[in-house]
C-alpha positions as CSV (number, residue, x, y, z in Angstrom):
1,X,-54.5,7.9,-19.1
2,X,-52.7,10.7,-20.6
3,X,-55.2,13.6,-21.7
4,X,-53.5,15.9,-23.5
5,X,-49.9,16.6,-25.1
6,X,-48.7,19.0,-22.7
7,X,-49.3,16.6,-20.0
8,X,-47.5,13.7,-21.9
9,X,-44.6,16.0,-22.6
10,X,-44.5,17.4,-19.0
11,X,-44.8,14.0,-17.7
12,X,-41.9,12.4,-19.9
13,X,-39.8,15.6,-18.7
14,X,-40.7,14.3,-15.2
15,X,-39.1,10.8,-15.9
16,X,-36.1,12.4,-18.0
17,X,-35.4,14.3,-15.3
18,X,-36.2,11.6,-12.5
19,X,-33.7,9.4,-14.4
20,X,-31.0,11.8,-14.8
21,X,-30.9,12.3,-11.5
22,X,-30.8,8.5,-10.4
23,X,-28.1,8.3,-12.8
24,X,-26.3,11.2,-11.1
25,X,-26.4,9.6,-7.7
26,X,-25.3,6.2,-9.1
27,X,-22.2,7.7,-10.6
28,X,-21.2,10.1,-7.6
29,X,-22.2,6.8,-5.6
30,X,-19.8,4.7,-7.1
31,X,-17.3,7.8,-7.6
32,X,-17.0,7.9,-3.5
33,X,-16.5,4.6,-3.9
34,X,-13.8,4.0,-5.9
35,X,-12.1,7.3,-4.2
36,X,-12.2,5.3,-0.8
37,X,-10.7,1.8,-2.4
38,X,-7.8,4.0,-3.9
39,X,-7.3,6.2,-0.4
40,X,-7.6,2.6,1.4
41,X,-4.8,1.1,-1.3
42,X,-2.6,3.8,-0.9
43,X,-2.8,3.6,2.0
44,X,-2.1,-0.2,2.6
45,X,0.9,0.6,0.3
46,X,2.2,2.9,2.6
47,X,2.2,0.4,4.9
48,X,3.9,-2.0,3.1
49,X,6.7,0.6,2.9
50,X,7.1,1.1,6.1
51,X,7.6,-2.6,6.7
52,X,9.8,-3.1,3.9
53,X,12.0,0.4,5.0
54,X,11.8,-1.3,8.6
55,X,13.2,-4.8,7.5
56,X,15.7,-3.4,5.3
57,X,17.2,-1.5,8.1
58,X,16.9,-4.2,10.7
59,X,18.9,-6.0,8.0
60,X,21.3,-3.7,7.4
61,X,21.6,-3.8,11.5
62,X,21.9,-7.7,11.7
63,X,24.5,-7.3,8.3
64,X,27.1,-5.1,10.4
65,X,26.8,-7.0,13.8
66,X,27.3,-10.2,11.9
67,X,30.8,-8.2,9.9
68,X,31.3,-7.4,13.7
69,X,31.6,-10.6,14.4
70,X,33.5,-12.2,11.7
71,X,36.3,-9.7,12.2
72,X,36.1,-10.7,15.5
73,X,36.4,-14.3,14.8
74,X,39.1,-13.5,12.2
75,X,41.3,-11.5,14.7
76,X,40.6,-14.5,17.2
77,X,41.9,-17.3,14.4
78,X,44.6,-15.4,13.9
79,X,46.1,-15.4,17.6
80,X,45.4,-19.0,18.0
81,X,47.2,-19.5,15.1
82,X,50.1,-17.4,16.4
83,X,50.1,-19.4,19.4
84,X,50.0,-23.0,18.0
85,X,53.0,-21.8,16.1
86,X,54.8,-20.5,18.4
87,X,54.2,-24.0,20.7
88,X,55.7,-26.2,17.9
């Protein structure tokens, strides 16, 4: 038990103090935390960049080989059609 005043007040500075600083380390805690989950999202968003940059040029790629081939299709109709008419 508690004796005197000065002891009650030095002991409740105690806790005060005690709790403050658990209360410090819970935020800083969970303020590491939540700096990691947004380093690790901006990250994973990077990422998804990346992928997306990656797959819109291998689309572009596939785009030009495929207008490639058309023309070369085109050019081929075109002869065969020259040729049919000139055999009738």
């Amino acid at each position: 038990m508690i004796d005197s005043w000065p002891t009650a007040i030095f002991s409740l500075g105690v806790l005060l103090v005690g709790g403050f600083l658990i209360a410090l380390f819970a935020v800083a805690t969970f303020g590491m935390r939540k700096a990691k989950l947004d380093a690790k999202q901006a990250d994973d968003l990077r990422q998804l960049v990346r992928r997306f940059e990656q797959l819109a040029e291998n689309t572009m790629e596939a785009q030009q080989r495929m207008a490639t081939d058309l023309a070369e299709l085109q050019a081929r109709t075109t002869s065969i059609e020259q040729l049919l008419r000139t055999v009738e």
